[in-house]
N, C-alpha and C positions, 0 to 999 in steps of 0.2 A: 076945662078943656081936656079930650083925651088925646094920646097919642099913640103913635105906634115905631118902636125903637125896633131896627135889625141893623146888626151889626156882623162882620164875615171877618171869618178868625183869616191870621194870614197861616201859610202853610208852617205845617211841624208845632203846631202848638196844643198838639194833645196831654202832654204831659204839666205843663204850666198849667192849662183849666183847668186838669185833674187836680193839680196842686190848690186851685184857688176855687175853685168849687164850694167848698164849705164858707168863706169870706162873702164870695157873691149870694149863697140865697139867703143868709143873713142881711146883708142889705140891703135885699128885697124886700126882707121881714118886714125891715125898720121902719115905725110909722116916721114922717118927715111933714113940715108946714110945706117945703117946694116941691113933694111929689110924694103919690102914692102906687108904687106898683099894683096890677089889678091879676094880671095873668101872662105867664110867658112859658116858654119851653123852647129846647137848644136846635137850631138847626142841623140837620143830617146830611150826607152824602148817602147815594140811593140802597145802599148798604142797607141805610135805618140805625147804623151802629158807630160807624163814626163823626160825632162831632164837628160841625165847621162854623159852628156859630150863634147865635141868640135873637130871640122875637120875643119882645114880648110889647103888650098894653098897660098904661098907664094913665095916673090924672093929673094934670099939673096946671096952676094957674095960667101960664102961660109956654112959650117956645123956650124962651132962656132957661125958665126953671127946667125946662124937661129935658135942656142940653144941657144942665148941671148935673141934674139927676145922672142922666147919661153918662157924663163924662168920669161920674165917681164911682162907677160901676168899679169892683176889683176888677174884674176880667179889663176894663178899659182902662184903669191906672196899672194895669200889669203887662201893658202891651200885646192882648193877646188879639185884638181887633187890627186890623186892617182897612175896615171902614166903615162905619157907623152912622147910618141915616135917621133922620126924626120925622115923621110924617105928622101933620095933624088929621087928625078925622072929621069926618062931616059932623055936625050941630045933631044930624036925626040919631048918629050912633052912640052920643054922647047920651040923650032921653033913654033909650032902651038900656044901657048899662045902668041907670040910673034907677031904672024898673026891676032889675035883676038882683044888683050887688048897694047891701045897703052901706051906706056913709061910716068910717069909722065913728066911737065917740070923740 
């Protein structure tokens, strides 16, 4: 299954992402058996410059895994969320990704 994780910084925590920036796209990296991230990038305020958050798509056997994945996010064990939703995706979006982005080994 894929999913779709945003999550919205709570205010003043530009400097802690900054600090934990290099942590989280490391385990983004990380291949994992309960999730694989696929694509993401930070959300903006209309600036385009400042930071207030995170989107990204993933693959996870199911919803728990993908709220584990989630929840081990550095930015989300560093407090820098304020609140963190998990969407799943339709069945047809899952095929098309499926057609694009091939399977780790």
């Amino acid at each position: 299954m894929h999913f779709v994780v945003i999550s919205r910084d709570k205010p003043g925590m530009a400097e802690r992402r900054a600090k934990t920036r290099p942590a989280h796209l490391e385990y983004m990296k990380r291949p994992r058996a309960g999730g694989r991230h696929i694509i993401g990038m930070p959300l903006a305020d209309d600036d385009g410059k400042s930071m207030t958050g995170s989107l990204y798509i993933m693959e996870a056997p199911d919803r728990p895994s993908a709220e584990l994945f989630a929840r081990h996010d550095p930015y989300a064990e560093a407090g820098i969320f304020e609140t963190t939703e998990v969407i799943a995706v339709h069945p047809a979006f899952n095929a098309e990704v499926g057609r694009i982005l091939p399977k780790p080994d």
